[in-house]
N, C-alpha and C positions, 0 to 999 in steps of 0.2 A: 359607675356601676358599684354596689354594695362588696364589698369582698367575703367571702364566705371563712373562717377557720382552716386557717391549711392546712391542718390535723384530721387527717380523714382514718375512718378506718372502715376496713376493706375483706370480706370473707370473700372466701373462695371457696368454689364447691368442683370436685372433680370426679365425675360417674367413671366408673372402670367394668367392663364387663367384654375382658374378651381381649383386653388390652395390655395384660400386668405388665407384657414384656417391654412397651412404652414407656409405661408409668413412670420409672425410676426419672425419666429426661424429662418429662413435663414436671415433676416434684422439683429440679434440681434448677426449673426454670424460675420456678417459684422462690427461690432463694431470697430475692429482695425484701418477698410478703414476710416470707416465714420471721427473717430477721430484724424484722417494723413487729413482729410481733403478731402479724392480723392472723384472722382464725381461717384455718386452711381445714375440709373433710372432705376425707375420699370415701365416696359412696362405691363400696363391694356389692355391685351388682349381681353377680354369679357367683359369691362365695368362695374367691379363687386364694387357695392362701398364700400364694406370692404374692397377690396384690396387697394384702394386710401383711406380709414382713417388709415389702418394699416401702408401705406406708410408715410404719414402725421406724426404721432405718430414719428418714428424715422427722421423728417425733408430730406427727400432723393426728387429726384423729380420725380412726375407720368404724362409719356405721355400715351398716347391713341393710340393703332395697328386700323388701319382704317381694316384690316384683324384679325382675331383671331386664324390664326395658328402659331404656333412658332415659323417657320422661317421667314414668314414676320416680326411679332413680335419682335425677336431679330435684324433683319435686320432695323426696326423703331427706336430700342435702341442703335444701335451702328451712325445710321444715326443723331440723336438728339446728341449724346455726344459729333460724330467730328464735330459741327454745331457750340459747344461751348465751347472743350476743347480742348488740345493738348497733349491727353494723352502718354506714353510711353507704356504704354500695358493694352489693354483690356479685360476682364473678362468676360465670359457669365456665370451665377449663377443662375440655375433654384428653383424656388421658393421654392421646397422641398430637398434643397438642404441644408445642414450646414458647412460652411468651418469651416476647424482647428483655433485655436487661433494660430497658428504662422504663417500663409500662408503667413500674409504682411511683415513679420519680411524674413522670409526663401527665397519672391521675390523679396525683396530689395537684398540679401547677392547675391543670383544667377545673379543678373543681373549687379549690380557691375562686379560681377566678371567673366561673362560671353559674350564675346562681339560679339558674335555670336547667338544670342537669337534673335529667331522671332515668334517663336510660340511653343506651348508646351500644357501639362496637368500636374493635380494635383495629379492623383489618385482618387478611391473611395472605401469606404468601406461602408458594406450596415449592417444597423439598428441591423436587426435580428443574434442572436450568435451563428443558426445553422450551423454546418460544411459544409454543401454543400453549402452555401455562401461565406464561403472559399475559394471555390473552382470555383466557378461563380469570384469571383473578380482576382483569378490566371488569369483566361481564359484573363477574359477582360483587364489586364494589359499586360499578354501576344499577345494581337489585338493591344493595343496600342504600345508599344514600339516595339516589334519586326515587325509587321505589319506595324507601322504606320498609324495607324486609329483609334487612339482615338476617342468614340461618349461623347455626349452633358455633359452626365451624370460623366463625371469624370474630370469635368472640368475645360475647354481647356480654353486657354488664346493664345493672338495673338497682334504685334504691327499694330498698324494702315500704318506701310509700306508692309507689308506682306500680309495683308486686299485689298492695291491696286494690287498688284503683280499678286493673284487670282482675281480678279475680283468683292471684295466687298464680304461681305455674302452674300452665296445664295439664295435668294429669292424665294423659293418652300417651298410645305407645308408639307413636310416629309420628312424625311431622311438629312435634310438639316447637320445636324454635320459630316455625312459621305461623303458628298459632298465637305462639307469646308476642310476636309484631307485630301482627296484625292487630289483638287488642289496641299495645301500647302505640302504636301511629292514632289509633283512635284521641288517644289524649296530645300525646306529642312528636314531635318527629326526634327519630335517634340522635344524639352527640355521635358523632367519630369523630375520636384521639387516635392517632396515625401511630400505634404502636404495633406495626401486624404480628401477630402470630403466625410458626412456623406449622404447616401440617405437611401430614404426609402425601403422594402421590397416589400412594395405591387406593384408593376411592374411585381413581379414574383409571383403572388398570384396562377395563373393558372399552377406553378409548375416550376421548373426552369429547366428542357430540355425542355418541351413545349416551355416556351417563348424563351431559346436559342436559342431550332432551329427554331423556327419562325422569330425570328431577323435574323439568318444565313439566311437564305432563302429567304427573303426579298432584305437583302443586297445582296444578289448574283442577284436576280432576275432584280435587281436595277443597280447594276455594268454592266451586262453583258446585259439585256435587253432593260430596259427603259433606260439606259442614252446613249445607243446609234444610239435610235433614234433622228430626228431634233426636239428639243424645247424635247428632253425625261428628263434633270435634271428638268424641270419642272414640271412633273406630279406627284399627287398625288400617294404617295403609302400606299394600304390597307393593311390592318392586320396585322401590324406591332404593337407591345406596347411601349410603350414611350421612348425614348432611351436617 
């Protein structure tokens, strides 16, 4: 197999809206990036100014989402980076998010060595060391790999050619990470590089079949209803929790 440049470089985009008080741990996660040099922006989704001095603090840079949902949001950060970089693959890193200390080491080795790499995820393992979190991160690794549908939260990386191919980030204000795989399966099936990120539990505070099947249901509702209507990837969708 051809080997690729193991000089990769790497932005990272991290939407904050509602989060600042995380932020400082997902910045400090990023430590590796920052120190490689690659371009790190937090998108101030709500205008919170803790979020912009916690950003400050690690020198990264903070734009402003003229919208405060997250997929405008991330869609604002991925639109500032290719304005001013040329990165080889970009990161979405939500604020209560903590990557492994090895991710940047384990996406240089994969992408060297994988010349077919357009998009992918990291994994995720979540805070709490009840077993039925175990068992929630089986599931959801088994939606991602075998499914093909990695969401926001175990997070997905993408090259900015693959980004044109689909059509850009989606710019809707929910479900947008389910939208983004489901384009990109159309072309390719995801990489997973086994670097999980750490999240947090309380997502599933309301019980984790609650919020399960509430995200199943949603996504279904979402696949099969709204997005086939005209202008339906765009609609908000309710009662879903954060994905």
């Amino acid at each position: 197999m051809e080997l690729r440049n193991s000089k990769i470089r790497i932005a990272l985009v991290v939407p904050c809206r509602g989060d600042a008080v995380y932020l400082q741990g997902a910045l400090s996660s990023l430590e590796p990036f920052i120190t490689a040099g690659d371009f790190v922006a937090v998108v101030n989704a709500d205008g919170c100014p803790r979020t912009e001095a916690v950003a400050r603090l690690f020198a990264v840079q903070v734009i402003n989402s003229i919208r405060p949902e997250r997929g405008p949001a991330i869609k604002a950060g991925i639109d500032h980076v290719l304005a001013n970089e040329l990165p080889n693959l970009i990161i979405v890193v939500h604020a209560d998010m903590r990557l492994h200390p090895d991710t940047r080491r384990m996406l240089e080795t994969r992408w060297a060595s994988a010349a077919c790499i357009s998009w992918g995820f990291l994994g995720h393992k979540i805070s709490e060391r009840l077993f039925k979190y175990r068992i929630v991160e089986a599931g959801n690794h088994f939606r991602a790999s075998v499914l093909a549908l990695p969401y926001g939260d175990q997070g997905m990386f993408f090259t900015p050619e693959l980004l044109a191919k689909v059509g850009g980030f989606p710019d809707i204000t929910r479900m947008e990470d389910a939208e983004f795989s489901l384009r990109a399966a159309r072309i390719s099936r995801p990489t997973y590089v086994s670097a999980p990120v750490t999240i947090n539990a309380r997502h599933w505070h309301q019980g984790v079949l609650h919020t399960t099947g509430r995200n199943w249901i949603a996504l279904g509702q979402y696949v099969f209803r709204d997005r086939q209507r005209p202008g339906g990837s765009k609609k908000p969708i309710r009662g879903v929790s954060p994905l």
